[in-house]
C-alpha positions in Angstrom: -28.6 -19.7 23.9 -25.7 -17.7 22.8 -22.8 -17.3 26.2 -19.6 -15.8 26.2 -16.0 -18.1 25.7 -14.4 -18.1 29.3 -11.0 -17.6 27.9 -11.1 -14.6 26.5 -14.4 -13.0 25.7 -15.5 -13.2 29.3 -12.3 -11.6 30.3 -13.0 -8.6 27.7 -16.6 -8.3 28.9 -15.3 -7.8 32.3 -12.6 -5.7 31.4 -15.3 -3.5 29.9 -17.6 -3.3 33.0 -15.0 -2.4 35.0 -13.9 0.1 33.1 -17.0 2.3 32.6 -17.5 2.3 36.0 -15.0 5.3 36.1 -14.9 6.0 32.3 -16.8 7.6 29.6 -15.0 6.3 26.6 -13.2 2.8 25.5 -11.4 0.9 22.6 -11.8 -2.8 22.5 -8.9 -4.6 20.1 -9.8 -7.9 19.0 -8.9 -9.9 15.8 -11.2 -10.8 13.1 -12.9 -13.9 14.3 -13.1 -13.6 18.3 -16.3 -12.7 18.1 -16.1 -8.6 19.3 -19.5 -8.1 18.4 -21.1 -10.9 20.7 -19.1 -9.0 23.3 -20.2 -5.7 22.7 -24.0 -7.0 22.5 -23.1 -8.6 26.1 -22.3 -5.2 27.5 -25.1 -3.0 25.8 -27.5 -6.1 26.9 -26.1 -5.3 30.7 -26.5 -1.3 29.9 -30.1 -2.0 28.6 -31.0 -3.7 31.6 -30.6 -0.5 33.5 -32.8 1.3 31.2 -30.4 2.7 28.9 -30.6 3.3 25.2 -28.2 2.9 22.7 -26.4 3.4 19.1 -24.6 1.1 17.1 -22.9 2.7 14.4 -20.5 1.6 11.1 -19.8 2.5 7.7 -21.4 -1.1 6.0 -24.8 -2.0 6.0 -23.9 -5.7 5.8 -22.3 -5.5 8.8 -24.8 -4.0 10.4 -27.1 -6.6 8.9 -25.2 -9.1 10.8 -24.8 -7.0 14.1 -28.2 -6.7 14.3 -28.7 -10.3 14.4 -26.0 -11.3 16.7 -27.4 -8.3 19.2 -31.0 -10.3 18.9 -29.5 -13.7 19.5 -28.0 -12.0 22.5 -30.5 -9.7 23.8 -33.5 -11.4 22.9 -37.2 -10.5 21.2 -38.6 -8.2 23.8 -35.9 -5.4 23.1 -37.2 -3.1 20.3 -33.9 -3.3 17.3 -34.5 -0.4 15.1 -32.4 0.0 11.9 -32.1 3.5 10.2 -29.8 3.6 7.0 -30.0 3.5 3.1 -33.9 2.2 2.2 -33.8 0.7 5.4 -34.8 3.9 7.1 -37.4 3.5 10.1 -38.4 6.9 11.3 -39.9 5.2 14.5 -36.0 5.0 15.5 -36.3 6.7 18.2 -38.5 4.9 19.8 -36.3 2.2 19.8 -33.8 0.5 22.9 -31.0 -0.2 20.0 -30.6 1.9 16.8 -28.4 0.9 13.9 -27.2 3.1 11.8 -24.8 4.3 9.1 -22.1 7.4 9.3 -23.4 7.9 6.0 -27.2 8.1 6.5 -26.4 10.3 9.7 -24.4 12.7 7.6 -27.1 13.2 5.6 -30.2 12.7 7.7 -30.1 12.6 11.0 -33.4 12.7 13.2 -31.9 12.3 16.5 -31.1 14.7 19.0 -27.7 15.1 20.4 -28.0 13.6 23.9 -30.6 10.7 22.5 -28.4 7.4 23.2 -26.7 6.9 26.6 -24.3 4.5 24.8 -22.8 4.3 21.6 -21.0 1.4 19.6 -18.6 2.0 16.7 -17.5 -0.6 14.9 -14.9 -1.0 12.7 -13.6 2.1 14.8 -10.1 2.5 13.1 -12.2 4.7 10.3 -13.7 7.0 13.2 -10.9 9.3 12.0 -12.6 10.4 9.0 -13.7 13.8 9.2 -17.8 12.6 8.0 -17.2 10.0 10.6 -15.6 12.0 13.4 -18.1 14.7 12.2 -21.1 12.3 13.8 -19.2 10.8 17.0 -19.0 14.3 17.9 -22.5 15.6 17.8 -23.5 12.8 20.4 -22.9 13.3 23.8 -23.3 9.9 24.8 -22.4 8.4 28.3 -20.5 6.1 27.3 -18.5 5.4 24.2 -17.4 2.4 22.6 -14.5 2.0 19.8 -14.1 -1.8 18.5 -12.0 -3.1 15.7 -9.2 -5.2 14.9 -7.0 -3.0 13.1 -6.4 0.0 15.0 -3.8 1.7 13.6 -4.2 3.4 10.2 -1.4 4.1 7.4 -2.6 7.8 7.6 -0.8 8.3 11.4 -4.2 9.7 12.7 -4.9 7.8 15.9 -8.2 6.8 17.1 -7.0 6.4 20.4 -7.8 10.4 20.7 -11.3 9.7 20.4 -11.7 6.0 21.9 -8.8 6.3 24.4 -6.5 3.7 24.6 -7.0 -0.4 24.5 -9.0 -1.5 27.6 -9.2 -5.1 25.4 -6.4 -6.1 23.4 -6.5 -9.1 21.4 -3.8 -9.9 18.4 -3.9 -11.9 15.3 -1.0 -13.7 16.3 -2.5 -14.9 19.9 -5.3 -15.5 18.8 -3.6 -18.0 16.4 -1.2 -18.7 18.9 -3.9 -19.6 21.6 -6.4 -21.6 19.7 -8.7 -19.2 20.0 -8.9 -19.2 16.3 -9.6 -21.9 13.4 -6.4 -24.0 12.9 -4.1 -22.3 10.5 -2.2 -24.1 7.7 -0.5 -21.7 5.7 1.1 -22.0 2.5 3.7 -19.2 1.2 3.9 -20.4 -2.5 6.1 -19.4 -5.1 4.8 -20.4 -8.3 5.2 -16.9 -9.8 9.5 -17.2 -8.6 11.9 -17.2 -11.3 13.8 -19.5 -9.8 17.0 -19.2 -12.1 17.6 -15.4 -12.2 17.0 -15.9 -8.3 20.2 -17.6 -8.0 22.2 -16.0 -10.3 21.4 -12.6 -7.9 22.1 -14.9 -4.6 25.5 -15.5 -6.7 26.1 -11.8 -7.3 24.7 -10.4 -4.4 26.2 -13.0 -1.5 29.6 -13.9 -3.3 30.3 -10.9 -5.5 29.2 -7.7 -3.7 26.9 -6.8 -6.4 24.5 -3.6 -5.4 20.9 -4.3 -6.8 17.6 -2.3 -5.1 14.6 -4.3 -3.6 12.6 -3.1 -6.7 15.3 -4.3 -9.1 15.2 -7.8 -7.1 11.6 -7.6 -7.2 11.6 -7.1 -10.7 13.7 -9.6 -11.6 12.9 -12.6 -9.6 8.8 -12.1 -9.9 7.4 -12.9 -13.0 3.3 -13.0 -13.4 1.6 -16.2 -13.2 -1.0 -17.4 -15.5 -4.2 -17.3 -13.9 -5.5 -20.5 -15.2 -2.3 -22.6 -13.6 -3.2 -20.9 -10.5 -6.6 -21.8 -10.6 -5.0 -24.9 -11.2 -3.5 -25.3 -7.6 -6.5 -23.6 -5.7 -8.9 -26.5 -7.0 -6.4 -28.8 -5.5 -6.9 -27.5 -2.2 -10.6 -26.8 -2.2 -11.5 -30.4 -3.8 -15.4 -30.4 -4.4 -17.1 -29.1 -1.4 -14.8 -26.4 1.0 -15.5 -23.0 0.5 -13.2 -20.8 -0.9 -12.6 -16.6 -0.5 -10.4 -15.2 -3.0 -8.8 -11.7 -2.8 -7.8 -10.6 -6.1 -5.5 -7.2 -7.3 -8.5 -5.3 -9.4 -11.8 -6.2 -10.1 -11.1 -6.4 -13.8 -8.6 -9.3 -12.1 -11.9 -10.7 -10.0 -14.2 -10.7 -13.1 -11.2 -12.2 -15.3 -10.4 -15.1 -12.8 -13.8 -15.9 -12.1 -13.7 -18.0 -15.4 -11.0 -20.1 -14.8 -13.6 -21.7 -11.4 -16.3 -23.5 -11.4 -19.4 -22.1 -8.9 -17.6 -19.0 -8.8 -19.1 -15.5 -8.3 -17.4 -11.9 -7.9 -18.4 -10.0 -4.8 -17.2 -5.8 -5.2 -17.8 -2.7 -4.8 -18.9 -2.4 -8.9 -21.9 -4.6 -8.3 -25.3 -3.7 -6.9 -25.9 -4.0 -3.2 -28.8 -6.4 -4.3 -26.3 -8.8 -6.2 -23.2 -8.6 -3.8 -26.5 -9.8 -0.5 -27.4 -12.7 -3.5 -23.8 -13.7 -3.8 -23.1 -14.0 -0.2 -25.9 -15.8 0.8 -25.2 -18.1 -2.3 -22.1 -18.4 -1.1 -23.0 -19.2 2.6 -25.9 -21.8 1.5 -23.5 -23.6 0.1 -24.2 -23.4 -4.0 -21.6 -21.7 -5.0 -18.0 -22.8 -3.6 -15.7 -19.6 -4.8 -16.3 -16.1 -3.8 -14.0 -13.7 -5.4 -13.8 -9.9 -4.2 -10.7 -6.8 -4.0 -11.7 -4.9 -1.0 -15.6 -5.6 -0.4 -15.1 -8.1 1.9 -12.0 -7.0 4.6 -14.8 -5.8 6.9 -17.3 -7.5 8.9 -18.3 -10.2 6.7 -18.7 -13.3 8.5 -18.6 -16.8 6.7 -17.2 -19.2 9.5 -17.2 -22.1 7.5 -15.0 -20.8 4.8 -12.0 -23.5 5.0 -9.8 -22.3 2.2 -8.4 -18.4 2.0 -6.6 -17.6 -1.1 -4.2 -14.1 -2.0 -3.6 -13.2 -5.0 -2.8 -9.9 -4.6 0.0 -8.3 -3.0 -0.2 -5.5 -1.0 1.6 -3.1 2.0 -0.7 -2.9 4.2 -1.1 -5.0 7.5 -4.4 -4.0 8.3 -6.0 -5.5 4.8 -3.9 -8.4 5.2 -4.9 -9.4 8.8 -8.4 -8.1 7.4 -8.5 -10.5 4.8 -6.5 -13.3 6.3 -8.7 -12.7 9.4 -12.5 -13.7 7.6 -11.8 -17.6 7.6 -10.1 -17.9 11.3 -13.5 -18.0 13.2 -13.8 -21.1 15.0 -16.4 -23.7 14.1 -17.2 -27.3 15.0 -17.4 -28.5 11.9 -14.2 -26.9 10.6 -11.2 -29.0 11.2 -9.0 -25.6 10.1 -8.4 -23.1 7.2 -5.8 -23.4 4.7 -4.3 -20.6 3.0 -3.0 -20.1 -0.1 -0.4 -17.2 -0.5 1.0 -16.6 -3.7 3.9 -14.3 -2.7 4.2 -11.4 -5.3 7.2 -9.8 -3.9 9.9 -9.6 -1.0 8.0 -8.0 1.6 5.2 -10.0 1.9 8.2 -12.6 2.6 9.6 -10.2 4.9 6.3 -9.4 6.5 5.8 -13.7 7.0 8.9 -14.4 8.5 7.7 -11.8 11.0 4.3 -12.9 11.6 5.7 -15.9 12.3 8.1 -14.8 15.0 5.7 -13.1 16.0 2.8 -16.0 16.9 6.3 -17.9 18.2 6.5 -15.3 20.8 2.9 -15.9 22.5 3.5 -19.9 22.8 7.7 -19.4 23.9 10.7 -19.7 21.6 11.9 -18.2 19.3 11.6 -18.5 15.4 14.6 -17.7 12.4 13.8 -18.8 9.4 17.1 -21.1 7.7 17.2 -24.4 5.6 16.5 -26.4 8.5 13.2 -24.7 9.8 11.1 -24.6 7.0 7.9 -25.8 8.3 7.1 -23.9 11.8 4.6 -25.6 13.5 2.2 -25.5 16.8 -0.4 -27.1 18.1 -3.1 -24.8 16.2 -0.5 -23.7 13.4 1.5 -24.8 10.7 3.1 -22.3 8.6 5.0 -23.5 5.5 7.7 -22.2 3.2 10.3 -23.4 0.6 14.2 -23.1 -0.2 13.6 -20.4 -2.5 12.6 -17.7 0.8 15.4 -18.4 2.6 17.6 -17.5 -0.3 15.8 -14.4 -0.7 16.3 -13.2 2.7 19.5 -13.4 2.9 19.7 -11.4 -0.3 17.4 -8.9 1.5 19.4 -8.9 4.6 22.3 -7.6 2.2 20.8 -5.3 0.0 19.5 -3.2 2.9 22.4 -3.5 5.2 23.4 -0.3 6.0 22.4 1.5 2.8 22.3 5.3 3.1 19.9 7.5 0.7 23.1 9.1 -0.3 24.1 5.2 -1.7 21.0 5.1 -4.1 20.5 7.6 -7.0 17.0 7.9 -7.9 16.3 8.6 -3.9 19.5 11.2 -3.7 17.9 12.9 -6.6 14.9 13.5 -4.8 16.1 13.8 -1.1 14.7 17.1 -0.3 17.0 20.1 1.2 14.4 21.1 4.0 15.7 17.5 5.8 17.7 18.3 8.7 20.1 15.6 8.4 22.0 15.1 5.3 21.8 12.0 2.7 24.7 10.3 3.7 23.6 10.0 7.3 20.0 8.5 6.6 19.2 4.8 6.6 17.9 4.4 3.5 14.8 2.1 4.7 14.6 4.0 8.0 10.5 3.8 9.2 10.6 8.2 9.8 9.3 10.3 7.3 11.8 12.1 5.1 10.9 15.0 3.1 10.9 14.1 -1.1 10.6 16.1 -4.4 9.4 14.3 -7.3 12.3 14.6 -10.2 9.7 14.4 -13.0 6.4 17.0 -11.5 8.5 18.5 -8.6 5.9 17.3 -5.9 6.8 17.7 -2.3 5.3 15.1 -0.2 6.7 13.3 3.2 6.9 8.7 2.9 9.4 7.0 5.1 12.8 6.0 3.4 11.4 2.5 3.7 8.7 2.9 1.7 10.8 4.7 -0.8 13.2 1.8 -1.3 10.4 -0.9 -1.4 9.8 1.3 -4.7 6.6 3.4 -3.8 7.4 6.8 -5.2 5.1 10.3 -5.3 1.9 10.2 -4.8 1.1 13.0 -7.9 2.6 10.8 -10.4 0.6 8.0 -9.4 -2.6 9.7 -9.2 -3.1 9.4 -5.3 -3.2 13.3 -4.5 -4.0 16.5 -6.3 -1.8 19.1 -7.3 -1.8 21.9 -9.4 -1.7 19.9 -12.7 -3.8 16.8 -12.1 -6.9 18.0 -10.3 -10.2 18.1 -11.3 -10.5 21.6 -12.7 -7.6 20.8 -14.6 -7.6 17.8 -16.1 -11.8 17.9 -16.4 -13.3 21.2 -16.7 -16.7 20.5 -17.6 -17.1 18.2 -15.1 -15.6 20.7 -12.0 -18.7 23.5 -13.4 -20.8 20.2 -12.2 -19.0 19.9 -9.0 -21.2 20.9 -6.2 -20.0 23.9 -3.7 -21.4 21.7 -0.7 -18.3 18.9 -1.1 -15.5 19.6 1.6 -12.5 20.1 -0.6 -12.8 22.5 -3.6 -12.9 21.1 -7.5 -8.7 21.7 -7.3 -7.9 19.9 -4.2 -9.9 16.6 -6.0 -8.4 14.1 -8.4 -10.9 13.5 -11.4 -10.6 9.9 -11.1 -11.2 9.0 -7.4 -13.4 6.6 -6.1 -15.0 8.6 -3.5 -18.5 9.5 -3.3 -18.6 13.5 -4.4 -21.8 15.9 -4.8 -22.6 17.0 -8.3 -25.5 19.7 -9.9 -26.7 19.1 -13.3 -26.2 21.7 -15.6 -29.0 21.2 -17.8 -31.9 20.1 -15.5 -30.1 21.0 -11.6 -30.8 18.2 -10.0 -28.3 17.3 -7.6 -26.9 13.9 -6.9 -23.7 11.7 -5.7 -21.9 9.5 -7.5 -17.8 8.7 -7.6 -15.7 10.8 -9.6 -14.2 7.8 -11.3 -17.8 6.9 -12.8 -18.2 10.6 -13.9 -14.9 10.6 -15.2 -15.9 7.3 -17.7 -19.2 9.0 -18.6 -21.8 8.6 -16.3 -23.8 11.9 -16.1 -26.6 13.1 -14.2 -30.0 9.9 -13.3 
């Protein structure tokens, strides 16, 4: 018999209750591993009691897979759980107490009338800002409507609060961690990939001799890549013979390439089948193979509790993958004594970002936390977070570099400072968090990025192949393929890039059949099944 944890997930039920009593719509905030879902099957199993029916709804099947069984565990066998998405399709749906379903079989196909479920259930809510997504919230007219996720806020700006309203629960990573709510964290900030020399030869010019370098340059310099196989090396240390390890690599030519420097290991992306990625995960959770390797595939919803090690090896700028990722081996087991996690540091911000996340957990147990020689292992009673000499130094570099550094300071961002800013380049921070205006010295893109993302070395988004423009769209660069682009996708063939990995509508020219498939796949050859 499944119940609630007093400390906090009876709390958020409650919370919830109340709420609704004089509320159509919610947002429940809790981290990866609290166990949201048991929640939310606690309050649609107190909704179904009064005769109501209801909609769950996400973007992954797998994690409806798993919702499905947590809301049986919960609500028992005499409720009728209906799923309708992919092959999985039950056209008796309706007839059902709990549907689960996908935004992306409701796009397409969706039976149900408008006013059908008195409650609905979004998970992984933060994407409810898509327009397909948003597209389907809105055709219900539900009672009640729930938003759940741990990562609420998206790098986009567009805020889900508009359609969930704000937190009624709100539960962080770092109290989670904080509180022992979570697995036991040991967590190691390796350096292995630190050239340790040039490191202090820029401490020396930086700190004693005023030298001006950029956080790219110092990222260039002091980074150098690691071999793969000495890395495998270290993470076969930690794991031993039998803990389970999750691996999040940079590419998935990086997954498939690393996967043969482990024993038992398997690659779990978004390249492979759905059948093989299922095989590998339940391989994986039975126990016979002990490395999983993946990119993206599994930030969401995937639940392996008994994962102990959790190992980065890529880098990247976003908080929400990282507590994603960091997030799938924190649920708390018996049999886990705690998760150990291996973070090979691949530049200064992810430092940066550490020392914060730190501070931050600090905060929810009292005291304080700055990182110097003498406080190199910060510790609690469910944490231990570990670094080495070598982070220290670069902080303080940091801390020089970006003291009070105006655009106007650093050519390659005066170059491109835009004239339609209001205040001029000599004035502006250079790593301020507003968006500035920019135009790209090499295509002449015009684009908005906060100076801060500008210095970390993130330049326009044309060049690097993240938005179209009138020289690298589809009906540019691939002709032949925009007279296959279908006149039902949202954005015209010139406001898509060739190459992206979206899901876009295409009609045969020889036989007319339509189908989908990702304009990256098209673009390497794949024509019509």
């Amino acid at each position: 018999m499944i119940a609630l944890y007093p400390e906090y997930q009876v709390p958020a039920f409650q919370k919830l209750v109340r709420h609704f009593k004089s509320n159509a719509r919610a947002l429940m905030v809790m981290a990866t591993g609290l166990g949201k879902t048991i929640v939310a099957a606690f309050w649609a199993k107190r909704e179904y009691t009064k005769d109501r029916k209801g909609l769950f709804l996400c973007h992954d099947t797998g994690i409806l897979d798993q919702a499905q069984s947590a809301f049986r565990k919960v609500m028992g066998n005499t409720v009728s759980l209906k799923t309708f998405y992919g092959n999985d399709k039950d056209w008796s749906a309706d007839k059902g107490d709990v549907v689960f379903a996908t935004f992306q079989t409701l796009t397409n196909t969706n039976p149900f009338f408008a006013d059908e479920f008195d409650f609905i259930i979004v998970d992984e809510s933060h994407h409810g800002q898509a327009p397909t997504y948003k597209e389907v919230i809105q055709y219900f007219t539900p009672a009640k409507l729930l938003g759940m996720t741990a990562t609420p806020n998206r790098e986009d700006m567009q805020d889900i609060r508009d359609i969930f309203g704000d937190e009624v629960v709100d539960i962080s990573l770092e109290e989670g961690i904080a509180s022992g709510w979570l697995s036991q964290v040991e967590y190691h900030i390796l350096n292995d990939n630190l050239n340790h020399w040039k490191l202090k030869k820029i401490a020396s010019d930086v700190l004693e001799n005023g030298k001006r370098i950029s956080l790219k340059q110092l990222n260039e310099t002091i980074f150098v890549t690691a071999r793969d196989r000495e890395i495998a090396e270290i993470i076969q240390q930690y794991a031993g013979d039998t803990k389970k390890v999750m691996i999040f690599c940079e590419s998935i030519p990086h997954a498939e390439n690393f996967q043969n420097f482990l024993p038992h290991a398997e690659v779990y992306h978004s390249k492979k089948s759905k059948k093989h990625n299922r095989a590998v995960l339940q391989s994986f959770r039975d126990g016979n193979n002990q490395y999983i390797l993946s990119v993206d595939k599994m930030n969401e919803g995937i639940d392996v509790p008994d994962a102990e090690v959790i190992v980065f090896l890529r880098h990247t700028d976003s908080t929400r993958i990282f507590y994603q990722q960091l997030g799938r081996g924190l649920r708390k087991i018996l049999q886990k004594k705690k998760v150990v996690v291996l973070d090979f540091v691949a530049n200064c911000e992810r430092i940066i970002a550490m020392q914060q996340f730190v501070r931050d957990i600090k905060k929810h147990v009292g005291g304080n936390f700055d990182l110097s020689k003498d406080v190199l292992r910060v510790s609690g009673a469910a944490f231990e977070f570990i670094f080495e000499d070598a982070h220290v130094d670069i902080l303080e570099v940091i801390k020089k570099i970006t003291a009070k550094v105006h655009v106007s300071d650093i050519p390659h961002l005066q170059a491109e400072y835009s004239p339609k800013n209001p205040i001029p380049a000599n004035q502006i921070i250079a790593g301020t968090h507003k968006k500035l205006w920019w135009i790209c010295s090499v295509c002449s893109h015009e684009w908005q990025a906060p100076g801060r993302s500008r210095v970390r070395g993130i330049g326009c988004p044309a060049c690097a192949g993240r938005v179209a423009t009138k020289t690298n769209n589809l009906a540019v660069t691939h002709p032949e393929l925009a007279k296959e682009y279908a006149p039902k996708n949202t954005l015209p063939a010139d406001h898509v890039i060739a190459g992206t990995n979206k899901k876009l509508w295409w009609t045969c020219s020889v036989c007319s059949h339509e189908w989908q498939a990702q304009g990256s796949d098209r673009v390497q050859g794949t024509g019509c099944p």
